[in-house]
VEXTI-841506 format. One line per field, with one value per residue (C-alpha): residue number from 1; x, y, z. Coordinates in Angstrom, 1 decimal, padded with zeros to 4 digits. Layout:
BEGIN
num	c(NUM | ...)
u	c(X | ...)
v	c(Y | ...)
w	c(Z | ...)
***
This chain:
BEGIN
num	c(1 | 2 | 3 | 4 | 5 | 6 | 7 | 8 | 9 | 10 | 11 | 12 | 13 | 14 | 15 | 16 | 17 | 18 | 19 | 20 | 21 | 22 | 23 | 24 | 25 | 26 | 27 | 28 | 29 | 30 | 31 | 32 | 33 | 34 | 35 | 36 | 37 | 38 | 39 | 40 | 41 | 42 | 43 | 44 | 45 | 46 | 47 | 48 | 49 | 50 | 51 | 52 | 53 | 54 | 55 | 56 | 57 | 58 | 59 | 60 | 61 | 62 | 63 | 64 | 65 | 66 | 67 | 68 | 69 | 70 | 71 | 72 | 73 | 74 | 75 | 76 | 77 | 78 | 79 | 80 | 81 | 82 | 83 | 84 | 85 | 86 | 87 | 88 | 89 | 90 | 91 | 92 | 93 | 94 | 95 | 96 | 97 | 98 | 99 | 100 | 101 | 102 | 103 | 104 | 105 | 106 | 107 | 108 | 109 | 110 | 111 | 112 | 113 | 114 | 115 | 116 | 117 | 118 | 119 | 120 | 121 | 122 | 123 | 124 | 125 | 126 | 127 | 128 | 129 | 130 | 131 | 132 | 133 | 134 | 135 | 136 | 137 | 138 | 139 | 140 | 141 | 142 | 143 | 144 | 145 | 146 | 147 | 148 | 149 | 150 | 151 | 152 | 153 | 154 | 155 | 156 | 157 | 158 | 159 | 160 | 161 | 162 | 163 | 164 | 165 | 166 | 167 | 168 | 169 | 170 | 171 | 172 | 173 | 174 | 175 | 176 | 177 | 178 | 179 | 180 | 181 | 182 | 183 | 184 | 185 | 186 | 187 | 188 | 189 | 190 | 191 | 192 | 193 | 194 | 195 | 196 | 197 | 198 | 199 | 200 | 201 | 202 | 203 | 204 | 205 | 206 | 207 | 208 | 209 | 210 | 211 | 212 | 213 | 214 | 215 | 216 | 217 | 218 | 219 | 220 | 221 | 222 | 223 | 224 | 225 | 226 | 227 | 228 | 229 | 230 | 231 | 232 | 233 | 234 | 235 | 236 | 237 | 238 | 239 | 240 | 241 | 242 | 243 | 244 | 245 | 246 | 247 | 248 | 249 | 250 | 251 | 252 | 253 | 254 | 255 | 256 | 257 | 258 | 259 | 260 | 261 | 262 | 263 | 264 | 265 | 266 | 267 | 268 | 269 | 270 | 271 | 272 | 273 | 274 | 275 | 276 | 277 | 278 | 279 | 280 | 281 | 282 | 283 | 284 | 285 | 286 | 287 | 288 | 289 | 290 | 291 | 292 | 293 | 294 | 295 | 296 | 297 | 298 | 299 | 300 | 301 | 302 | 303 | 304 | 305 | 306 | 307 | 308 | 309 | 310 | 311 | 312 | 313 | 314 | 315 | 316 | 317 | 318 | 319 | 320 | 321 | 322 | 323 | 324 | 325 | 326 | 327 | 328 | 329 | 330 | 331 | 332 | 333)
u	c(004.9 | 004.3 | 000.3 | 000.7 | 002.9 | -000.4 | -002.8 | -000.5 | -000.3 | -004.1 | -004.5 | -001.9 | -003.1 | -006.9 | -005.9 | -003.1 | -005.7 | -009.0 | -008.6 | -007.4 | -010.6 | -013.4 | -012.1 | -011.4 | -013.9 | -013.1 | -014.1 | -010.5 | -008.7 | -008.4 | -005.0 | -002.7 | 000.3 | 003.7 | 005.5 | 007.3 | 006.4 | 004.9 | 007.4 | 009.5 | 010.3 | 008.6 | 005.4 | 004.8 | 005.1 | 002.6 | 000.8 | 000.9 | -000.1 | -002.6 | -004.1 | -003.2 | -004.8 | -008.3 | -010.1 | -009.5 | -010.2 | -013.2 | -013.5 | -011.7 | -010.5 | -006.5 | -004.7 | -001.5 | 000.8 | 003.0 | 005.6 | 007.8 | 011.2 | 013.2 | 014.1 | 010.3 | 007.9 | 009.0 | 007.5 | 004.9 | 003.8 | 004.0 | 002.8 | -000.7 | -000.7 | -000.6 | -001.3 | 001.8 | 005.0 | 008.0 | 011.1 | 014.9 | 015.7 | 018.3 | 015.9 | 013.3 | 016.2 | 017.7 | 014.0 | 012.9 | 016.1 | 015.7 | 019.3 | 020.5 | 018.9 | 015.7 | 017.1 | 014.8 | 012.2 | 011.6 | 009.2 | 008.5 | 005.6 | 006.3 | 006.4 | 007.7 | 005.7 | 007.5 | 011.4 | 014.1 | 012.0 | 015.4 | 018.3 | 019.3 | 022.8 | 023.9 | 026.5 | 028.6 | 029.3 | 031.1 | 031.5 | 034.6 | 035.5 | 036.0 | 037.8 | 039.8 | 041.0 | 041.3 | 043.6 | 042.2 | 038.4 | 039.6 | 036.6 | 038.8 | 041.8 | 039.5 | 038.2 | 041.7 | 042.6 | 041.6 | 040.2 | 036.5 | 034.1 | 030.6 | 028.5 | 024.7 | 022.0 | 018.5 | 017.1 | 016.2 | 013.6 | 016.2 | 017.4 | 020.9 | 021.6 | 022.2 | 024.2 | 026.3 | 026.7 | 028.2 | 030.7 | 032.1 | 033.0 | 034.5 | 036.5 | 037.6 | 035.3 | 031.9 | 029.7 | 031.3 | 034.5 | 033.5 | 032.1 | 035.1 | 037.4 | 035.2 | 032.6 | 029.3 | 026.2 | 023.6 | 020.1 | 017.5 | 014.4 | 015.2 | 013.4 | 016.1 | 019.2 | 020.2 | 019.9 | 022.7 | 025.1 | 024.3 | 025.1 | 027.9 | 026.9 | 028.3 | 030.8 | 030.1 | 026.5 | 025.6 | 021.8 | 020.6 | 021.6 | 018.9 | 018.7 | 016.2 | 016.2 | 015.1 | 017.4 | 020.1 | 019.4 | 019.2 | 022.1 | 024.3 | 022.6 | 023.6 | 026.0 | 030.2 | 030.0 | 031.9 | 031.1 | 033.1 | 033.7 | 032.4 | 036.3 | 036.8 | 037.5 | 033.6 | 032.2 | 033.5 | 031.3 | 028.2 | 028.3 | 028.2 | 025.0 | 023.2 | 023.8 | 025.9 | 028.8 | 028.1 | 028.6 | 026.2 | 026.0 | 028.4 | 026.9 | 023.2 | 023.8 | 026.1 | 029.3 | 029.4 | 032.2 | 032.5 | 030.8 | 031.3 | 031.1 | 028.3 | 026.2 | 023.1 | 019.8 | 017.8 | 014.1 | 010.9 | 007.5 | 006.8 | 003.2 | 002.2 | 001.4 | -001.9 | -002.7 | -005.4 | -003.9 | -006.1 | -005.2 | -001.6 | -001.9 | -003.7 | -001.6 | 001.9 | 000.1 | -000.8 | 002.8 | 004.7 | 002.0 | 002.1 | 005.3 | 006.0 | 003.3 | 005.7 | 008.7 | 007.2 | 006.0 | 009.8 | 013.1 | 013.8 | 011.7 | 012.5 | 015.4 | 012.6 | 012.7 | 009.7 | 011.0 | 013.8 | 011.0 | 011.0 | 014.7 | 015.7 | 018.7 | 016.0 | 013.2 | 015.6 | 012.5 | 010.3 | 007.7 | 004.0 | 001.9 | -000.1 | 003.0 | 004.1 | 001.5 | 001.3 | 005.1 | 004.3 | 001.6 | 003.1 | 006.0 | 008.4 | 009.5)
v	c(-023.4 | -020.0 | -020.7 | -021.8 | -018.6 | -016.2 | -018.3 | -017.8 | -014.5 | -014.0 | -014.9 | -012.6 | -009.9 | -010.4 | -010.3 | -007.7 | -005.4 | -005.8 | -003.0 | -000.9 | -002.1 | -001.9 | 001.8 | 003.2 | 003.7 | 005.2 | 005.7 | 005.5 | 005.5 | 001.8 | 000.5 | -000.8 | -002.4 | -002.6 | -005.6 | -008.0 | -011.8 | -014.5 | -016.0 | -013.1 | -011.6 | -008.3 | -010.0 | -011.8 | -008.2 | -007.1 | -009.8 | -008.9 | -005.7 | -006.6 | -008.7 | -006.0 | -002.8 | -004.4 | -005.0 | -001.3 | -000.4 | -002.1 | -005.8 | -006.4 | -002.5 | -003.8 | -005.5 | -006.8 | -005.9 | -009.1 | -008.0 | -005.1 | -004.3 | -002.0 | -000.2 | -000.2 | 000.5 | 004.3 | 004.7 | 002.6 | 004.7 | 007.7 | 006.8 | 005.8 | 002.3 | 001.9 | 004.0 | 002.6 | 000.0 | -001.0 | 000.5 | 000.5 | 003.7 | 004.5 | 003.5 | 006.2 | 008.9 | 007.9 | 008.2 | 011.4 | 013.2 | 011.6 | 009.7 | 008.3 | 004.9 | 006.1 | 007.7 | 011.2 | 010.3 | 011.5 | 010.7 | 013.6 | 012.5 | 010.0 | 010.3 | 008.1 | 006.1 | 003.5 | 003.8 | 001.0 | -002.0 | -004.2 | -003.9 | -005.2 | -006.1 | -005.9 | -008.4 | -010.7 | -014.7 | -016.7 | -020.3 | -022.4 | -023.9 | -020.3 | -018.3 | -021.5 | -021.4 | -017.6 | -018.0 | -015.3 | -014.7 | -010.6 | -009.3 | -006.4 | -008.9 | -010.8 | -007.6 | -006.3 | -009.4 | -009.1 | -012.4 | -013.5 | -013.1 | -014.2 | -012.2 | -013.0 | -010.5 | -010.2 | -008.0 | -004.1 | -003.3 | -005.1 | -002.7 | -005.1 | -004.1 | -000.4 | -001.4 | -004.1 | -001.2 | 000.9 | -001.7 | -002.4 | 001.5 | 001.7 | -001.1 | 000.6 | -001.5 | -001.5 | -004.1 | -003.2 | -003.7 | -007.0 | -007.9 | -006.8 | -009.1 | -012.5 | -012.2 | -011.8 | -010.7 | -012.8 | -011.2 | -013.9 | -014.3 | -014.9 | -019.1 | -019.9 | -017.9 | -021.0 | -023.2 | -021.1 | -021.4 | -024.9 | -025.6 | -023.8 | -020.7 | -018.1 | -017.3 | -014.5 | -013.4 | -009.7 | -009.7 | -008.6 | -010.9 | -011.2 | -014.0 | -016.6 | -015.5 | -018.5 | -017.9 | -016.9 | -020.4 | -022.4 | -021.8 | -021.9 | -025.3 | -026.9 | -025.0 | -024.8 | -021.3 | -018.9 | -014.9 | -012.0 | -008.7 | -005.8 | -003.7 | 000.0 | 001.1 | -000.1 | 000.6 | 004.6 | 004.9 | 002.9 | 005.7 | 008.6 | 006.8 | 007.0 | 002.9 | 002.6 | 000.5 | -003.1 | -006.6 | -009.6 | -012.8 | -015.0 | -018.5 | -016.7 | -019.1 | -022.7 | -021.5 | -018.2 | -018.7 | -015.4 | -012.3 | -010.2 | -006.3 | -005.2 | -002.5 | -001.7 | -000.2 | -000.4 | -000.5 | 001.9 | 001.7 | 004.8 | 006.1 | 008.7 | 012.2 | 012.1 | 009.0 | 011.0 | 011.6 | 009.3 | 006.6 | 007.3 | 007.9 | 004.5 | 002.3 | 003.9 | 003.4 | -000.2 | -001.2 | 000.7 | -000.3 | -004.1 | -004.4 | -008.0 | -009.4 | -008.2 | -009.6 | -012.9 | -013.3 | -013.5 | -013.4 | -010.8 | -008.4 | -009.3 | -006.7 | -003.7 | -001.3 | 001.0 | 003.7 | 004.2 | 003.8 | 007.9 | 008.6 | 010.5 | 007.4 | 005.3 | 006.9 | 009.2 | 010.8 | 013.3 | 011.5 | 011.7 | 014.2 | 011.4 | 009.4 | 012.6 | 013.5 | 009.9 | 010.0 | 013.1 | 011.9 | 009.4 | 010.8 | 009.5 | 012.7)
w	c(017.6 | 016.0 | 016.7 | 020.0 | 020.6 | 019.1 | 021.7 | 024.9 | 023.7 | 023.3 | 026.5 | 028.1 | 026.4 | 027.1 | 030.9 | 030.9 | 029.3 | 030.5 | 033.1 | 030.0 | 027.4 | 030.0 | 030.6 | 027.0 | 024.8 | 021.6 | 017.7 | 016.4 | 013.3 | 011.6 | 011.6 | 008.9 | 010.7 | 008.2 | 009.3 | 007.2 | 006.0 | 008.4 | 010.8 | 010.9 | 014.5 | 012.7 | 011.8 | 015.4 | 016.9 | 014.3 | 015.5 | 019.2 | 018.8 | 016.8 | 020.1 | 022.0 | 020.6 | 018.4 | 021.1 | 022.0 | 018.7 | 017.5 | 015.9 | 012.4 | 013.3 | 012.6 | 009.5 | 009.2 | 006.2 | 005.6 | 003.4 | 003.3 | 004.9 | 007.1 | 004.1 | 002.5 | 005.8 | 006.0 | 002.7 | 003.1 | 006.1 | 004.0 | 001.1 | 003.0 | 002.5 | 006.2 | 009.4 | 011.4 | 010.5 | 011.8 | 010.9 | 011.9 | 013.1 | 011.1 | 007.9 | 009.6 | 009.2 | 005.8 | 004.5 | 006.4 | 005.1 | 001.4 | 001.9 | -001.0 | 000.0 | -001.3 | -005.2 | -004.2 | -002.0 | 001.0 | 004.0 | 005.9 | 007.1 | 009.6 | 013.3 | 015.5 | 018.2 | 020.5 | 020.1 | 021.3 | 020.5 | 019.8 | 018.4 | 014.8 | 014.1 | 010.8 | 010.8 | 008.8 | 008.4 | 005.4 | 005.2 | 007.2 | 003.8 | 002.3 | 005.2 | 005.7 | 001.3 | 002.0 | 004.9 | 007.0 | 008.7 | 008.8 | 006.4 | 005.3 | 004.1 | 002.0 | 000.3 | -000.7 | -001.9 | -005.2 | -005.2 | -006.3 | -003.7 | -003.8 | -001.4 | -000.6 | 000.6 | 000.4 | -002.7 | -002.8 | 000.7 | 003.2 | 005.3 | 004.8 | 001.3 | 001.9 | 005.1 | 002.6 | 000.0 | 002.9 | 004.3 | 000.6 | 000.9 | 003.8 | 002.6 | -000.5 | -002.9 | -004.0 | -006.2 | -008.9 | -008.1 | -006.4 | -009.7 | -011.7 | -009.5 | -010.7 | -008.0 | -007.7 | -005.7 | -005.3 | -004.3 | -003.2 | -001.1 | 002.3 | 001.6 | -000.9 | 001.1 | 003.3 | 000.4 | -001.2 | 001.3 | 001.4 | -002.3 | -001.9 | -004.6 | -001.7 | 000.3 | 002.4 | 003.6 | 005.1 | 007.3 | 010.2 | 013.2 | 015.3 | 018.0 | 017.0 | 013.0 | 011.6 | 008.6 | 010.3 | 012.3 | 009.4 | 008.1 | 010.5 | 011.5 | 008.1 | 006.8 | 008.6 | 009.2 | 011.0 | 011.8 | 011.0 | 012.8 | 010.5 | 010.4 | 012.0 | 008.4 | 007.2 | 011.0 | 010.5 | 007.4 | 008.7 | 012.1 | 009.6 | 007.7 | 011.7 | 012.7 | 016.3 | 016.5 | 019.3 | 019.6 | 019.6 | 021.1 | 022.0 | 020.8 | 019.2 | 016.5 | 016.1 | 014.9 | 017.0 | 019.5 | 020.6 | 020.6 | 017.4 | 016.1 | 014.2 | 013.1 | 015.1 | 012.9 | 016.2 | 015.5 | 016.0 | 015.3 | 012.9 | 012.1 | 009.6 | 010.6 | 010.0 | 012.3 | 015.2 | 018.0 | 020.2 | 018.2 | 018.4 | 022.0 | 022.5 | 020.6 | 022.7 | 026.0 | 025.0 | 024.0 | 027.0 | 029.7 | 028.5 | 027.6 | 029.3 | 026.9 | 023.8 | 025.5 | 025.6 | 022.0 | 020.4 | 021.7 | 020.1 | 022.0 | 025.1 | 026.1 | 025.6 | 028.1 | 027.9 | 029.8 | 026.9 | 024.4 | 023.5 | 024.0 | 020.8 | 020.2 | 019.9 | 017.9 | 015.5 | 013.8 | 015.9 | 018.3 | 017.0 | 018.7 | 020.3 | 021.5 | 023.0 | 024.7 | 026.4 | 027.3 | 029.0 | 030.8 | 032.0 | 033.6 | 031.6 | 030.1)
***
């Protein structure tokens, strides 16, 4: 599936850009694309653009980074282990400022390129059998309870686990406290996270609910789940940390009946400072003047509106030079 995806795509590309390649001719800057690992909706973009911008570029001119994370890519970016990444937007602001998040580091040094790529709820589900012992599927109930709850995320670089730590404040816990009260947290790779709600080793589980997430699909495939609303109490704290209150689905995943709150970390593709201009001026007119070839690589991708792509919402960070002088250009700012 995922291969015949990248050969459609090839295609589209080749023949959405010809007009673009036969006119550009350029010495740019190689590119290191952050993305995440293979078969995440991260890593097929990375893929796209890959299609979409080497032959621009130059042959064996781009590289994918498989690995990494919403809360790792800003750093990546500028630490120089890549040219451009993707990020959630509110990641891209928690690491320019030096948030907490990031224990003293900061990333002044990235720019923001294309803005409003898709959102990324942050959301919640538990399994039946627990909510049903519990007596309640109202998330901020089951925290006051005192009872042991076993809560599964995905370790330290998910943009999730700062977003989980947020919600346990604004419902007057923390891990701590979770741990205090018999429970536990349970940090795994995403390949072994459906297995533990299968098994029955947790109770609750906090990611990012993206339509199509193959995890997020799994497990609600073979595990009774059901999907909690993140609580105004939690939702209050996760505003002030720069994430914007919405709902997703109904029926994304078996299981979701209706549509539920959550937290939206939106995402941007970030580059570092030092990127040339030309390059981050090609790689913004690629995206925004062929963006029907990203909506058809993942479902994920496919609300992108390029003429939102540089609205300060949906970058967060200040626009790269390059980007900015495309937008500008074009007429769209």
């Amino acid at each position: 599936m995922f291969n015949f995806t990248l050969t459609r795509l090839r295609l589209a590309a080749t023949a959405g850009l010809a007009a673009t390649i036969l006119a550009t001719s350029v010495a740019a800057q190689e590119v290191r694309i952050g993305a995440m690992r293979e078969g995440s909706s991260w890593y097929v973009f990375a893929a796209t653009l890959e299609q979409m911008i080497e032959p621009i570029l130059g042959a064996n001119s781009v590289e994918i980074i498989a690995r990494g994370g919403g809360i790792a890519n800003p750093m990546v970016v500028q630490g120089g282990k890549a040219e451009v990444a993707l990020s959630n937007v509110a990641s891209a602001v928690w690491a320019q400022k030096g948030d907490d998040v990031y224990e003293g580091m900061k990333a002044p040094d990235i720019r923001a390129l294309v803005g409003g790529l898709n959102d990324v709820y942050v959301g919640v589900m538990a399994r039946k059998a627990f909510t049903d012992q519990m007596g309640t599927t109202d998330l901020a109930a089951i925290m006051a309870s005192g009872k042991p709850v076993r809560v599964l995320i995905k370790p330290v670089g998910s943009s999730a686990v700062p977003v989980a730590q947020m919600i346990f404040e604004g419902l007057g816990t923390s891990i701590d406290q979770i741990k205090a009260n018999r429970g536990e947290i349970i940090q795994v790779d995403t390949d072994q996270i459906a297995d533990q709600m299968r098994n029955g080793n947790a109770d609750i589980y906090i990611d990012t609910m993206i339509k199509g997430h193959p995890t997020i699909t799994e497990v609600a495939l073979t595990v009774d789940v059901v999907f909690l609303d993140i609580p105004p109490a939690a939702m209050t704290v996760l505003e002030e940390n720069g994430l914007t209150p919405g709902s997703y689905g109904p029926e994304w995943f078996k299981g979701q009946t209706a549509e539920n709150l959550g937290a939206n970390l939106g995402t941007v593709l970030i580059a570092n400072a030092s990127l040339d201009d030309e390059t981050a001026y090609l790689i913004t007119k690629t995206i925004i003047e062929n963006a029907d070839v990203l909506k058809v690589s993942h479902g994920a991708w496919s609300q992108f509106d390029p003429k939102k792509a540089m609205l300060p919402t949906n970058v967060g960070i200040e626009l790269h030079p390059g980007a900015l002088r495309y937008y500008r250009e074009a007429g769209l700012m």
